[in-house]
N, C-alpha and C positions, 0 to 999 in steps of 0.2 A: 305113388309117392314122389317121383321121382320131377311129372309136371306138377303136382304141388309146392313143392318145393322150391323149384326154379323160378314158380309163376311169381313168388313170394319175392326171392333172392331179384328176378329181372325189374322187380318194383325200384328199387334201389340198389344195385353193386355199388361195388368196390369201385371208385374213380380210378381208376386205370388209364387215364388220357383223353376218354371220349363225352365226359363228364356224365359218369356215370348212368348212362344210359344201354342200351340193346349190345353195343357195338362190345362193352366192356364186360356184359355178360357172356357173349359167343367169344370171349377174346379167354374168360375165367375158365369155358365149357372145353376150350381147346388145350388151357394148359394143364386141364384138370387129365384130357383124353390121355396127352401127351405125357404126362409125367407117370400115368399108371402103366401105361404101355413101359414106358424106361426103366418102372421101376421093378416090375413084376419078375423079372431072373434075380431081384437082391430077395425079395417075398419069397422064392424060391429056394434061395438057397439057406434061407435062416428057418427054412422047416413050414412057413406061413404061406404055402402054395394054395390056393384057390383053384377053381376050373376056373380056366381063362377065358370065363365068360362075367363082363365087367360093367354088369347093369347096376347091382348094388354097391359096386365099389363108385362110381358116379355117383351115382345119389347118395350117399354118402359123404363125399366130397360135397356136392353143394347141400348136403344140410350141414354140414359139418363151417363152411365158409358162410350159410346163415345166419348161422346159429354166433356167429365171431361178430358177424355186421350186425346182428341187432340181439345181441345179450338177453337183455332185459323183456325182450319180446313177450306176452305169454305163450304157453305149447301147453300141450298132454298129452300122455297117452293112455290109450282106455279111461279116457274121463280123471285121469290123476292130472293135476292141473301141475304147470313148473315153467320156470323161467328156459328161453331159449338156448341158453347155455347149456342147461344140462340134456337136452332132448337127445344129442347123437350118443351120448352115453349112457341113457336110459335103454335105447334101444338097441346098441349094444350088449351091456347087462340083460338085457330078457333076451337075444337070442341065443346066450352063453345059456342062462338059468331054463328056455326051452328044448337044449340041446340040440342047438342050431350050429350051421357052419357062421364063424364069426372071424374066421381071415380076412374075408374081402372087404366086412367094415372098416376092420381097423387099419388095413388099405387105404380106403376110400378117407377117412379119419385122418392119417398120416400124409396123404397128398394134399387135403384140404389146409393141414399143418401147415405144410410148406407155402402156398399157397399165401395164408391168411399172417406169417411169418415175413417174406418177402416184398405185399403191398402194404401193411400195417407198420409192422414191427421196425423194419430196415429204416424206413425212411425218416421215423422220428430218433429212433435210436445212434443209427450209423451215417444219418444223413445222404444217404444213396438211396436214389430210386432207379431201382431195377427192372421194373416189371412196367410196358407201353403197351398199349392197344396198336397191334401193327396199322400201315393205313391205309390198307387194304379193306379193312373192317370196317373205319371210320368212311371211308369214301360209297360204302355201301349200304351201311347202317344210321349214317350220319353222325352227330352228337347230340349227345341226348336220349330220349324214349326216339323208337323208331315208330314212323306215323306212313301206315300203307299207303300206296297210293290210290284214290278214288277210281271206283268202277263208273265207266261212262252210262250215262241215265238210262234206262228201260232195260239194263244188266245186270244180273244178279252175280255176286260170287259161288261160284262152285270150286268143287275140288281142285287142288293145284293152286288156285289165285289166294294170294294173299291178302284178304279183305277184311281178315276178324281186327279188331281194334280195340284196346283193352277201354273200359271204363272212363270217361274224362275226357280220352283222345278226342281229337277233331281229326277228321282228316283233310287235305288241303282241300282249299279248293280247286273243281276242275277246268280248266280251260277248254270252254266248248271248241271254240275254234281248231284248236288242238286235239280234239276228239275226232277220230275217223275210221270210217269202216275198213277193217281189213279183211282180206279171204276172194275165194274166188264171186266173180257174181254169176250168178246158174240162171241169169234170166230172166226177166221181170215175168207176174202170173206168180200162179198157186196164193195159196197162204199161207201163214205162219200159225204154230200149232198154239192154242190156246190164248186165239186173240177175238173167239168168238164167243 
């Protein structure tokens, strides 16, 4: 649920400085880590301790700051069809009516609050914007959707390399010249496996 959700959420965030791309998603992902972490001794002390283990209080948060960026969305669940708005409290409500532990949503629920309060809310209301994508983020992630960079030709992506691309993307083009082999060279002879 939790790459659902985000995959949804990183189509479009919250403009945060980096025009609403990758960079302002990892920038939402950190203040969301950051604020559960700060906030979890207040969740403690008002009786709403969780195990401090803070997978569903994340996801939470970003369905919860989804569900703020596109309202109107459709969602369901179990096939009951509803506007995005009410999803994080649907499913809150069935894991109360399952008798499930339901502190870490409304955690997760509560920091998405804050969150969807201070880039929303503050800035039309109080006219302060509070909340930047450091530019640390933007110097890495650029502005924008983040577009990997191209695997040089007769290369495949594997594990570690970042090559998946969502739908639409282009990736740039590669500058052969620019392309070169690195590593040891062990010596010309032999083959290479599966070139026959």
């Amino acid at each position: 649920m939790l790459q659902s959700f985000s995959q949804r959420y990183e189509t479009e965030p919250y403009n945060t400085g980096a025009g609403g791309g990758t960079a302002d998603y990892v920038f939402a992902i950190m203040f969301g880590m950051g604020m559960t972490l700060l906030s979890y001794p207040v969740m403690l002390m008002i009786g709403l301790g969780a195990p401090p283990i803070f997978a569903r209080t994340l996801m939470f948060f970003v369905l919860y700051v989804w569900s703020k960026r596109h309202p109107t969305a459709p969602a369901s669940i179990w096939g009951i069809q509803m506007k995005a708005i009410h999803l994080p409290f649907a499913y809150l409500i069935l894991s109360v009516l399952m008798g499930g532990m339901y502190a870490d949503l409304l955690h997760g629920i509560a920091v998405g609050h804050l969150f969807y309060f201070l880039v929303d809310v503050v800035p039309i209301v109080y006219n302060k914007d509070l909340l930047h994508t450091p530019m640390f983020l933007i110097d890495y992630f650029g502005v924008g959707a983040y577009v990997a960079p191209a695997t040089p030709a007769g290369r495949s992506g594997g594990m570690g390399n970042n090559t998946w691309q969502a739908p639409g993307r282009v990736n740039p083009p590669s500058d052969s010249a620019a392309t070169t082999t690195r590593g040891h060279s062990w010596g010309s002879g032999g083959q290479r496996l599966g070139d026959n």
